[in-house]
Each structure stands twice: as structure tokens, then as C-alpha cells.
C-alpha positions as CSV (number, residue, x, y, z in Angstrom):
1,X,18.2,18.7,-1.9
2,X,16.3,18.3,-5.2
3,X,13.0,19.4,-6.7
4,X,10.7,17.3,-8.8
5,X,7.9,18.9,-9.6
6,X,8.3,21.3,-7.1
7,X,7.9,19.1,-4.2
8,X,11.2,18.8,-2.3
9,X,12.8,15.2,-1.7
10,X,16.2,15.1,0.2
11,X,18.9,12.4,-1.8
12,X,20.7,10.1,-0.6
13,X,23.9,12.0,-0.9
14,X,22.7,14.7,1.1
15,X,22.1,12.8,4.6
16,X,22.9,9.1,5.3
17,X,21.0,6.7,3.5
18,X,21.2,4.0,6.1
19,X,19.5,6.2,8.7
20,X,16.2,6.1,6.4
21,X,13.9,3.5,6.9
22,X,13.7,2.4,3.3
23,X,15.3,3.8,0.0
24,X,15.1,7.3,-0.3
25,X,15.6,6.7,-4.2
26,X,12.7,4.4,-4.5
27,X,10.5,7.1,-4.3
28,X,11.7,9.4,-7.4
29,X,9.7,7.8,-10.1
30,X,6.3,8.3,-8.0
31,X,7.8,12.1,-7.3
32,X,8.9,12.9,-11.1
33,X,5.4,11.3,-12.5
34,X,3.3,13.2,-9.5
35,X,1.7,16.5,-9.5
36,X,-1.5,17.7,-7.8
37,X,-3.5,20.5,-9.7
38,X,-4.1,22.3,-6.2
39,X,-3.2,25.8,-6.3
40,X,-3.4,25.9,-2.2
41,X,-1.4,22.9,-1.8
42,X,1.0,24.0,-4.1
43,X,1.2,27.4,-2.4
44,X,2.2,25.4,0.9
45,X,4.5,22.6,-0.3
46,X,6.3,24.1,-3.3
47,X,7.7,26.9,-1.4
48,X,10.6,24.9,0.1
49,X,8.9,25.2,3.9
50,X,8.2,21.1,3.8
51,X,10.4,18.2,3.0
52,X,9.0,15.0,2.2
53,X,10.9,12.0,2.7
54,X,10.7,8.1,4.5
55,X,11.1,8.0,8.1
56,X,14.4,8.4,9.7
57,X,16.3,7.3,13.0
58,X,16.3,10.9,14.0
59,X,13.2,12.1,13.7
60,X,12.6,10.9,17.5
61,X,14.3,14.1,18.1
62,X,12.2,15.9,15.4
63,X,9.1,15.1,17.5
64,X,7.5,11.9,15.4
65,X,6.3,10.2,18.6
66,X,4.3,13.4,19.8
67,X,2.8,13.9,16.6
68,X,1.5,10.1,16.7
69,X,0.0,11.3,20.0
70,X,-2.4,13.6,18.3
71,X,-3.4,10.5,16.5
72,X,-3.6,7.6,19.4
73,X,-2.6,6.6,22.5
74,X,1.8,5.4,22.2
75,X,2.7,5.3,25.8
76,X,6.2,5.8,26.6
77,X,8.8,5.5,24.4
78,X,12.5,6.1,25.1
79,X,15.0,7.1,22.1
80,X,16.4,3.3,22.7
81,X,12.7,1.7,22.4
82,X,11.8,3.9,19.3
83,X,15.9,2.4,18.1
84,X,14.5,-1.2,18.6
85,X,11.1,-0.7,16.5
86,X,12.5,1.2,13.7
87,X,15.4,-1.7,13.4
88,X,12.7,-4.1,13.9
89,X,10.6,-2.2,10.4
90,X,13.8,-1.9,8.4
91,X,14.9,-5.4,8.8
92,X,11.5,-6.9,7.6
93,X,12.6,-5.3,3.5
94,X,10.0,-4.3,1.8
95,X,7.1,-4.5,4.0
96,X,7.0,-0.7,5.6
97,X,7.3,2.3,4.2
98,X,6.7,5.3,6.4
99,X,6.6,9.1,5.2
100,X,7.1,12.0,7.0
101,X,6.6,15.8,6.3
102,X,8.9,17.5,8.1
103,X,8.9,21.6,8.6
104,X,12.0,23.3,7.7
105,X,11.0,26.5,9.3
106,X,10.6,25.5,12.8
107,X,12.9,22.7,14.6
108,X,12.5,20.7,11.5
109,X,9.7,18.9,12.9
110,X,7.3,16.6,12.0
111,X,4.2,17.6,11.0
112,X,2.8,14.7,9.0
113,X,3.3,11.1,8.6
114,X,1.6,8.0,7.1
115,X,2.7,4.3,6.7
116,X,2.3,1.9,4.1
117,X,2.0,-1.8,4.8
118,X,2.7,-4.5,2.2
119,X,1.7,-8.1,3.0
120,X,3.3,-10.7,0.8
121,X,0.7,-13.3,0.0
122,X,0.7,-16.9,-1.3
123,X,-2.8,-15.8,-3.3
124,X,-3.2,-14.0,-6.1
125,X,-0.1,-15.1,-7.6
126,X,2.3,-14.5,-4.4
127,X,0.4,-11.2,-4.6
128,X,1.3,-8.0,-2.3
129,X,-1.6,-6.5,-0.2
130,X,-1.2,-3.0,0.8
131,X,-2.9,-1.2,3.9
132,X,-2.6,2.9,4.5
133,X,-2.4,3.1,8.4
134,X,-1.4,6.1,11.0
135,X,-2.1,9.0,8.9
136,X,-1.4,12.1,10.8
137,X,-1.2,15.9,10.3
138,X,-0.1,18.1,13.1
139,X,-2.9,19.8,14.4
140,X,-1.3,23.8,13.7
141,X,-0.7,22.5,9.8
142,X,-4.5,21.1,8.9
143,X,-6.0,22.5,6.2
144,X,-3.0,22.9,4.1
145,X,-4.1,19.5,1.9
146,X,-0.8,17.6,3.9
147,X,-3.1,14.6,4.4
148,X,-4.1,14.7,0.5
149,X,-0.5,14.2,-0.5
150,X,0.6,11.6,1.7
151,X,-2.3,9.2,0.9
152,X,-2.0,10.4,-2.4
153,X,1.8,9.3,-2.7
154,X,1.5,6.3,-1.0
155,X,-1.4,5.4,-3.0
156,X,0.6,5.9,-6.3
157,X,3.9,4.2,-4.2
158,X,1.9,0.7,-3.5
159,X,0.6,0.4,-7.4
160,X,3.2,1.3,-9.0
161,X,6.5,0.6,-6.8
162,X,5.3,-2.7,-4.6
163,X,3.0,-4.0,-7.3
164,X,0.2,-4.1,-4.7
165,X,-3.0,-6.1,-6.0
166,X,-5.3,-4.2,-3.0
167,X,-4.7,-1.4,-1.0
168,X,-7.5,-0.6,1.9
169,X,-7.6,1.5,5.0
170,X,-9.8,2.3,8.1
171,X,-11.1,5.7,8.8
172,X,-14.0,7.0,10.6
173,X,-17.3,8.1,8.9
174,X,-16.7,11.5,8.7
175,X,-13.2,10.9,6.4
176,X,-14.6,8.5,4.3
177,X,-15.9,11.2,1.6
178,X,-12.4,12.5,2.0
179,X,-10.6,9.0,1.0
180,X,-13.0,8.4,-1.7
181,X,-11.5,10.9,-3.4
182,X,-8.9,8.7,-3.9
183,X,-10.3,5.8,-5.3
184,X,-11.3,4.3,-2.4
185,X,-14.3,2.7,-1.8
186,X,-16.9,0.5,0.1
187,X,-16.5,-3.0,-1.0
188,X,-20.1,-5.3,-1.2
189,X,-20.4,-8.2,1.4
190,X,-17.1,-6.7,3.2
191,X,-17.3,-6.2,7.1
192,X,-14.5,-5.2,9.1
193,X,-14.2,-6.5,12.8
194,X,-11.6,-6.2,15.1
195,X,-10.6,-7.4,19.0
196,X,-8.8,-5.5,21.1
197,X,-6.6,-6.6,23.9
198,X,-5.2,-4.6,26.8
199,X,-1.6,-3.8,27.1
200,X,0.2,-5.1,30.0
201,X,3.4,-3.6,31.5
202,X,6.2,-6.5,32.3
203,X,5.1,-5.5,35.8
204,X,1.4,-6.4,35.2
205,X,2.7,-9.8,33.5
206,X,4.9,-11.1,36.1
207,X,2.0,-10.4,38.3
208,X,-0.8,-12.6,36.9
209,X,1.9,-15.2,36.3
């Protein structure tokens, strides 16, 4: 395990890089140039209790799905479903980039997690948008500025690592102060809609075939 700038990012010597999601290594430039002035996040992170790294096959037994269940609805997922989707990410290169926090002190569990999103476009000069989604801290670790550093990583990741042209999110009202922060902002004339359609089980399809 090595330390850049006190935050603690697990190489790719140390565990098997294929197991990761993406490239461990991709993220050292953003972790050597990074540093938060925050004496209470640096009391909590630099004190080797969290490791920060991309998601890995194993974390489904570190917990990852429950902690998404303080975030949303997920359903049921068996180790071989959660196999198929993360196969599924890694296969489409360069597109998701998931971090996890994980707790060294207890189970090594999960305790935080946010994606990263890059859509390659034929605008802007085969420009890459970037979208911050499923941002999650585990309820018993709030307040320890978790959230801060994963946005603020992946923030730094998309501009300076995928080159993104736009990054956005979606939050509700009362995070929005909290993301501005950031350098995120309201946009003039921008409205975001969305349509939601129910899930149905292969039982439910065959069904209303």
C-alpha cells in the first residue's frame, strides 16, 4: 500500500489488477496533485482507517450492494448477477469509473462509493461528457467529509484524466449548496426531465406476452 499525500491508494502489485474495474494506476497523478486543506477530513482519512480505490469484483462480499441500498432501491442481486454487471462496466473501456472507500478497521467494508460516467460524443470535437452518479456514504461514517472527497476526486479524474468537456449531476435541493462547492452550478435555460418505467421480473414479462 502507498501514501500520496496521506491518502492511502492500494497498487497494483499489492492485489490483482484485473479484479479492479479500471486501472488502479490511472488514478496516481489526481492522488499526488490532490490535497484537501480540511483538518477533520484529514484527521479521518490520513490515519490509514480508509482505503480509497476503483471498485473491485470482491467488494460484493465487502458489502457494496447494501451500501447502494442506503442510496436506492437494487433489488436482488446474487454474487453471479453483480459478476455479469461488473464484466459488463469493464468491458465498455473507459466509460465507468467507480470508487470505493473501504474501512480497514471493520470487515473491510464499504462505506462510500461514487461513479463516474464518460459519454464519448461526435460534438465538440468527439468530445467526452462526464456525469457524477450514485454517490453514497454509509450512514454510521457521515460527517466525516467522505462525500467531499469522492466528488472531489472524480471531479479532478474527468478534467484532467478523461479530458471531459462537461461534467453535471443530479442531487436534491437540499445538496445543491453542498455541490456548488465544487464548481457546480445551475446552468440558464437548462431543465432536466426524466421518465420512469417499472421494472418487470422475466415472470411479469412472459406474462403480458
Amino acid at each position: 500500500m502507498a501514501q500520496e499525500n496521506g491518502y492511502h491508494l492500494k497498487k497494483s502489485d499489492d492485489d490483482h489488477q484485473d479484479e479492479y474495474l479500471f486501472d488502479i494506476n490511472s488514478l496516481e497523478s489526481i492522488f499526488k496533485e490532490y490535497s484537501l486543506k480540511d483538518f477533520k477530513l484529514n484527521e479521518n482519512i490520513y490515519d490509514e482507517k480508509y482505503l480509497i480505490r476503483p471498485l473491485a469484483m470482491s467488494d460484493y462480499d465487502h458489502g457494496y450492494i447494501e451500501l447502494l441500498r442506503q442510496l436506492t432501491e437494487c433489488g436482488t442481486i446474487t454474487y453471479n448477477d453483480f459478476k455479469q454487471r461488473f464484466n459488463e462496466l469493464k468491458q465498455c473501456l473507459d466509460t465507468y469509473y467507480i470508487l470505493v472507500i473501504q474501512d480497514l478497521n471493520i470487515d473491510k467494508q464499504i462505506v462510500g462509493t461514487a461513479t463516474l460516467v464518460c459519454e464519448k460524443k461526435f460534438i465538440r470535437q468527439l468530445g467526452i461528457r462526464g456525469r457524477i452518479e450514485d454517490v453514497v456514504i454509509h450512514d454510521r461514517c457521515r460527517g466525516q467529509q467522505l462525500g467531499k472527497l469522492l466528488i472531489d476526486l472524480l471531479t479532478q479524474f474527468a478534467r484532467k484524466e478523461c479530458d471531459c468537456y462537461k461534467i453535471s449531476l443530479e442531487c436534491k435541493d437540499h445538496l445543491v449548496s453542498f455541490y456548488q462547492k465544487f464548481g457546480y452550478n445551475y446552468e440558464d435555460k437548462q431543465n432536466f426531465l426524466c421518465q420512469r418505467f417499472k421494472n418487470l421480473s422475466s415472470n411479469q414479462q412472459e406474462k403480458n406476452e
